[in-house]
C-alpha positions as a Markdown table, in Angstrom:
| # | Residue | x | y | z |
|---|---|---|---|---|
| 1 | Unk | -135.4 | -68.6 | -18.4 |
| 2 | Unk | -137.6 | -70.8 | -16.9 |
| 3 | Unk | -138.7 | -67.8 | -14.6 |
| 4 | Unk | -139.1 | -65.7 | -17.0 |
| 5 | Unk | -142.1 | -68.3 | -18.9 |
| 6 | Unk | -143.8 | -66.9 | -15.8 |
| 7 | Unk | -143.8 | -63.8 | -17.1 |
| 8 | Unk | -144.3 | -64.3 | -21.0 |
| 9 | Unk | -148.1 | -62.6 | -21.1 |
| 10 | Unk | -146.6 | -59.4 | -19.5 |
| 11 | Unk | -143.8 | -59.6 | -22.0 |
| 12 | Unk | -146.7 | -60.2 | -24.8 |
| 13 | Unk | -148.2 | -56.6 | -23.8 |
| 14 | Unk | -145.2 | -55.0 | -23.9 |
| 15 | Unk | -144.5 | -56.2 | -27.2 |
| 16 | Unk | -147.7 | -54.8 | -28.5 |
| 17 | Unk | -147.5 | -51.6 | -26.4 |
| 18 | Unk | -143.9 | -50.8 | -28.1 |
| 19 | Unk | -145.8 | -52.0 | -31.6 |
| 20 | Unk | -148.5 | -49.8 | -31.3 |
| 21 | Unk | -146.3 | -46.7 | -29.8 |
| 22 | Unk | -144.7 | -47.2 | -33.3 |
| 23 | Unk | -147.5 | -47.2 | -35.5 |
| 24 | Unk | -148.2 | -43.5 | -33.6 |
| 25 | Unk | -144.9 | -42.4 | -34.1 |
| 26 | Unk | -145.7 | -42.9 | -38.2 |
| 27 | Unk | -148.9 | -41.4 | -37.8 |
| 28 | Unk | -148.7 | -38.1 | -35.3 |
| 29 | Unk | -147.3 | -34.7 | -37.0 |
| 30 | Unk | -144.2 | -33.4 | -35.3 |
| 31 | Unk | -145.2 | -30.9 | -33.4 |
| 32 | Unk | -148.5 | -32.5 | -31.9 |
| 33 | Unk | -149.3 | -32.0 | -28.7 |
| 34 | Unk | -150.4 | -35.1 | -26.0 |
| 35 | Unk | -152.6 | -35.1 | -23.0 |
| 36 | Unk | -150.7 | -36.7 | -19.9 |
| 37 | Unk | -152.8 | -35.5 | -16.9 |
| 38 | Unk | -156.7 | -35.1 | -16.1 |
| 39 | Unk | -157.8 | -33.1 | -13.8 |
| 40 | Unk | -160.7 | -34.4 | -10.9 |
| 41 | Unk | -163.1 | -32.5 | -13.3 |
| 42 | Unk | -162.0 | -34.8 | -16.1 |
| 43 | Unk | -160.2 | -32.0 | -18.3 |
| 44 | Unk | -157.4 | -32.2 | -19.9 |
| 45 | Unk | -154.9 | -29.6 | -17.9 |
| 46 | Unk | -151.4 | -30.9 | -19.1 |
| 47 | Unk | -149.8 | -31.5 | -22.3 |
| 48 | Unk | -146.5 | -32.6 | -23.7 |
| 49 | Unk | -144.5 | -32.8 | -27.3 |
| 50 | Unk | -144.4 | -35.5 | -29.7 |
| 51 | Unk | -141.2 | -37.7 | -28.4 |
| 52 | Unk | -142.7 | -37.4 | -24.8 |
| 53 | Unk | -145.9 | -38.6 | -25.4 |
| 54 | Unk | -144.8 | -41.4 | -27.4 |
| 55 | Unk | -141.6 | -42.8 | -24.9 |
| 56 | Unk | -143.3 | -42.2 | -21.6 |
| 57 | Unk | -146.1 | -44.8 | -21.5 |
| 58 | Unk | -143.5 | -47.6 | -23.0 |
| 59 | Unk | -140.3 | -46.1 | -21.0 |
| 60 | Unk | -143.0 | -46.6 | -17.9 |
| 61 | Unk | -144.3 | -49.6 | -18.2 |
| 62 | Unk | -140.6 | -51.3 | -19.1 |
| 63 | Unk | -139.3 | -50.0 | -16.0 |
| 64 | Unk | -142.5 | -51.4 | -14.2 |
| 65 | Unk | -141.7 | -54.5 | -15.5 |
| 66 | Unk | -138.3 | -54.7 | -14.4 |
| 67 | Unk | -138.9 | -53.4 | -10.7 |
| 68 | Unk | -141.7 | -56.2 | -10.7 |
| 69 | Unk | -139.8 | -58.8 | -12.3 |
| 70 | Unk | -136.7 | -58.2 | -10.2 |
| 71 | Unk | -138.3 | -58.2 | -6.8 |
| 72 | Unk | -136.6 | -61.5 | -5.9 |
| 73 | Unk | -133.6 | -60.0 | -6.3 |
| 74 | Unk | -133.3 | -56.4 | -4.2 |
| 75 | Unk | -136.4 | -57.4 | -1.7 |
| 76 | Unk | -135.6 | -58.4 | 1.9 |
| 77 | Unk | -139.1 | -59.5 | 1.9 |
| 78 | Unk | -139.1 | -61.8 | -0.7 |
| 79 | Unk | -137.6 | -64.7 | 1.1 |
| 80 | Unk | -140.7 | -64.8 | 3.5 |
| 81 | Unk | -143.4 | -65.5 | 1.2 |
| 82 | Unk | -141.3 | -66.4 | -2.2 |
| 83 | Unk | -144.5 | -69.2 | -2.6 |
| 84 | Unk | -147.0 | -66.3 | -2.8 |
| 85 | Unk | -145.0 | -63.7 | -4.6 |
| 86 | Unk | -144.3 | -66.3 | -7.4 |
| 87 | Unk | -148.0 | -66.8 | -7.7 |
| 88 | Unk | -149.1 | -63.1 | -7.7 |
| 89 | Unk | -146.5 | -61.2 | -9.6 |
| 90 | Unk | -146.6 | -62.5 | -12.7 |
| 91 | Unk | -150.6 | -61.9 | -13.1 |
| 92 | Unk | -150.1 | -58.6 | -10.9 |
| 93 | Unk | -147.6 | -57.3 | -13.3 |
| 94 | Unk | -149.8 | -58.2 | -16.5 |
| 95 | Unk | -152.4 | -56.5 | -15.0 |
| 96 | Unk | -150.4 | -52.9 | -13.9 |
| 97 | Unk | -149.0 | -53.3 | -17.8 |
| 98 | Unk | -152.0 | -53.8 | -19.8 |
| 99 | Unk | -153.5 | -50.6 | -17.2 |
| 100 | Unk | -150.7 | -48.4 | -17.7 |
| 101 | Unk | -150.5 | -49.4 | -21.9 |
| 102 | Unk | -154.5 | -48.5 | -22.5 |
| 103 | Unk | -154.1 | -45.2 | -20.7 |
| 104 | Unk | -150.7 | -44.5 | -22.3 |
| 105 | Unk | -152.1 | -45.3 | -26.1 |
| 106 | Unk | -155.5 | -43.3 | -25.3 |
| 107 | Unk | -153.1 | -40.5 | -24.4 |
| 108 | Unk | -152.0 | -41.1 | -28.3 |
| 109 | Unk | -155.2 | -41.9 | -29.4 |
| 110 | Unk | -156.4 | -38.2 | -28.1 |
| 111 | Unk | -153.7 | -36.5 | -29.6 |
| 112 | Unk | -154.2 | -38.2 | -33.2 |
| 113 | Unk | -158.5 | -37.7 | -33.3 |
| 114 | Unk | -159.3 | -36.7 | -30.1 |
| 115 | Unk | -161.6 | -37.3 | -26.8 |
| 116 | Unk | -164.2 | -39.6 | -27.7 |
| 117 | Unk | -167.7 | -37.8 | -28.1 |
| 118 | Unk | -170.4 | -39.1 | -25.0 |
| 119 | Unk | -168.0 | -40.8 | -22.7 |
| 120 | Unk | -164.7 | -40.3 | -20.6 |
| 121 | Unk | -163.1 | -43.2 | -21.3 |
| 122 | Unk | -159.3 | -42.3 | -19.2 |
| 123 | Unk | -162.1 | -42.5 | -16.0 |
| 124 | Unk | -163.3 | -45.7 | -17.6 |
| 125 | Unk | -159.4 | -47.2 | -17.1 |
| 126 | Unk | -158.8 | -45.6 | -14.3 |
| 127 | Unk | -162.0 | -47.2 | -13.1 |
| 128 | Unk | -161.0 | -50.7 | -14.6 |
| 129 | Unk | -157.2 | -50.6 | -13.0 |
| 130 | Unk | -158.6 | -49.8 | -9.5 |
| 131 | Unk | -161.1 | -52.5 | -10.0 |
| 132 | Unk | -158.4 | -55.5 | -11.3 |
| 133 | Unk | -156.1 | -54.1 | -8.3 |
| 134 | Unk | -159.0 | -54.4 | -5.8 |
| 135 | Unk | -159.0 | -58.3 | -7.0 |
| 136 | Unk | -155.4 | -58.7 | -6.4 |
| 137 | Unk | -154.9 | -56.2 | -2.9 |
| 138 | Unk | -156.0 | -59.3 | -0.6 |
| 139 | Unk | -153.4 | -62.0 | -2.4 |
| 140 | Unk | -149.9 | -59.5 | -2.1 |
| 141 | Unk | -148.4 | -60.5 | 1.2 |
| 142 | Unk | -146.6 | -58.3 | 3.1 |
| 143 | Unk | -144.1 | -55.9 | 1.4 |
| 144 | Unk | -142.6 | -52.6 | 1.0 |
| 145 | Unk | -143.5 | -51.8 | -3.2 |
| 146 | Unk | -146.7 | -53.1 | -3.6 |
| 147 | Unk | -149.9 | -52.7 | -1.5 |
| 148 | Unk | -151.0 | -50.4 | 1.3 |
| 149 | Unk | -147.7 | -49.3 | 2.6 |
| 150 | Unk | -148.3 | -47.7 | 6.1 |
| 151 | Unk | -146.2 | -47.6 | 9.4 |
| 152 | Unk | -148.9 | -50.3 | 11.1 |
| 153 | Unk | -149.5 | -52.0 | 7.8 |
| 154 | Unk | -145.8 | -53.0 | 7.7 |
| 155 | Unk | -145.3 | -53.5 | 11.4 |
| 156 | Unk | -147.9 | -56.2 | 12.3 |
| 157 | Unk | -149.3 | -58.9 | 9.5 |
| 158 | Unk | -152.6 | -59.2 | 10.7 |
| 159 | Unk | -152.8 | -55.6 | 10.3 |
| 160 | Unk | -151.5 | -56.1 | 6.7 |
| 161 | Unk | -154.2 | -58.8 | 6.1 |
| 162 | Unk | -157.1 | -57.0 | 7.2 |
| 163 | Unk | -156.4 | -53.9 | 5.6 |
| 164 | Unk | -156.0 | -54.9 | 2.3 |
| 165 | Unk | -159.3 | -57.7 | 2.5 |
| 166 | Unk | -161.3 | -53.8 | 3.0 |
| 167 | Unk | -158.8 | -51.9 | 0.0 |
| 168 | Unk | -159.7 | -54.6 | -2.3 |
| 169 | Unk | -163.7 | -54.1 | -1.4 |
| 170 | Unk | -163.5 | -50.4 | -1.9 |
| 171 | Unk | -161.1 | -50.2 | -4.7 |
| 172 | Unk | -162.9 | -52.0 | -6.8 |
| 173 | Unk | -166.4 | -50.3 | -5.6 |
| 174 | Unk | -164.4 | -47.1 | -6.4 |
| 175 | Unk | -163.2 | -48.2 | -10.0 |
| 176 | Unk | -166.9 | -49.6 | -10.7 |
| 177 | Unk | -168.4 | -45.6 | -9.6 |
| 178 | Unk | -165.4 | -44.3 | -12.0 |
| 179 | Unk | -166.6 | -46.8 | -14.8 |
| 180 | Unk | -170.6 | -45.5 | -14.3 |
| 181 | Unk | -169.3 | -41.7 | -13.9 |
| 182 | Unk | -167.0 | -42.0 | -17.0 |
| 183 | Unk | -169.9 | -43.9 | -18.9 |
| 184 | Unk | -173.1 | -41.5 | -18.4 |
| 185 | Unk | -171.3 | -38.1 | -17.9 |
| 186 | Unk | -173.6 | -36.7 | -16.1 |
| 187 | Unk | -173.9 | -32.9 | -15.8 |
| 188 | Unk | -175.0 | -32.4 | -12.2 |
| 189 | Unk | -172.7 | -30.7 | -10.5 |
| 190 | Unk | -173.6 | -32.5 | -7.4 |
| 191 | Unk | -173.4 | -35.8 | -8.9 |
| 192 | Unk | -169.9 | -34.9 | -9.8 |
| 193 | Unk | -169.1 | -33.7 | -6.9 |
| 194 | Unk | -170.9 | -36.5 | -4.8 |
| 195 | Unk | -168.6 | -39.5 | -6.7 |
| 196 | Unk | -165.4 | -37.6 | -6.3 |
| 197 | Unk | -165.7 | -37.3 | -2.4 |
| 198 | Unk | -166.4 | -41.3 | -3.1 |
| 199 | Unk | -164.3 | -42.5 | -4.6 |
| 200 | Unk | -161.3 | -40.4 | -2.9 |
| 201 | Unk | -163.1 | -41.7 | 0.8 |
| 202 | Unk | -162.7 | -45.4 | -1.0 |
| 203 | Unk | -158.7 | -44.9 | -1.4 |
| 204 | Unk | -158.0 | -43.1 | 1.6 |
| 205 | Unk | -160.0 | -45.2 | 4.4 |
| 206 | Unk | -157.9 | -48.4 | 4.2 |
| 207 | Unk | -154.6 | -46.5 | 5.4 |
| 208 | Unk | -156.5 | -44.6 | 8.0 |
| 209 | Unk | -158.4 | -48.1 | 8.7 |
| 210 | Unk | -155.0 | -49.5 | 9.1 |
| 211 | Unk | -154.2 | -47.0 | 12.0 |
| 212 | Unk | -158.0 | -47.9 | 13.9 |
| 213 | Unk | -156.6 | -51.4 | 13.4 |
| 214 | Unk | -153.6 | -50.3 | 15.5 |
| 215 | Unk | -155.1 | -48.6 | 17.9 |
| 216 | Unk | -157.3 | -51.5 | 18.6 |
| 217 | Unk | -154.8 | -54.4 | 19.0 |
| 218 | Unk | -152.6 | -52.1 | 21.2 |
| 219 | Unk | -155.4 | -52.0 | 23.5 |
């Protein structure tokens, strides 16, 4: 129980998330469809039914909770750092539920009236999650479910360290050019174009960093 205090602002959001998912389910006709996948253009190219769009977001984030919340108790890793994990889970797992709970409820919100007129707000929380996990990268110590997970990441901690200092730089410069992208729409296909190459080079250097990191100390 007294762990579990730890834990009582990620418990708050799921309260409201299951509250909220409710209030849809009294307010979205029966056969309604919901948007559960962008595409990198920012269009809407997959839809589900009613009972899907309203379970997955909660079902989701509950199981996310409980993988989180549990990692004492199935992680070999655990035991090496339990003094950092205890610090950083609880605040990473608020974070990864109050993410996952906007997106999921803008999903129902789109359904119900539709995309909002000027903006592209699911690039605005996609932008907002890579930016609060780009604050949090640098403090997760070494592990197999959370971070930057690579075969050079996981074998050598300095490796582990330095990676994720240069993820947490570029994933929150990624999620601040998803923010000003989702914010201004602009129409230029190069512009588009230009800020998808970014932000994709953004989330794929630190594992290929990772490997240069490698190659280096083994010299």
């Amino acid at each position: 129980m007294i762990r579990l205090k730890k834990y009582k602002w990620a418990l708050l959001v799921l309260v409201l998330h299951l509250a909220a998912v409710l209030w849809f389910a009294t307010q979205l006709p029966a056969d309604v469809q919901v948007p559960i996948h962008w595409n990198y253009q920012n269009q809407i190219d997959g839809w589900t039914g009613r009972t899907t769009g309203l379970v997955w977001g909660i079902g989701f984030n509950v199981l996310l909770f409980l993988l989180l919340y549990m990692f004492h108790w199935y992680s070999p890793w655990y035991e090496k750092n339990a003094e950092r994990f205890e610090k950083i889970l609880p605040p990473l797992t608020t974070t990864l539920l109050v993410c996952f709970a906007a997106i999921s409820l803008y999903s129902l919100y789109v359904a119900k009236w539709g995309e909002v007129p000027g903006v592209n707000l699911i690039l605005v929380l996609i932008g907002l999650v890579l930016m609060f996990l780009g604050n949090l990268l640098p403090k997760v110590p070494k592990n197999t479910l959370v971070g930057i997970r690579t075969p050079w990441t996981i074998a050598n901690e300095l490796i582990w360290e330095k990676t994720h200092r240069l993820g947490g730089w570029l994933f929150v410069l990624s999620g601040i050019v998803l923010i000003i992208k989702g914010l201004i729409l602009p129409k230029s296909a190069w512009f588009q174009n230009v800020t998808t190459v970014l932000v994709f080079g953004c989330l794929l250097y630190p594992a290929l960093h990772s490997f240069i990191l490698f190659k280096k100390l083994g010299k």
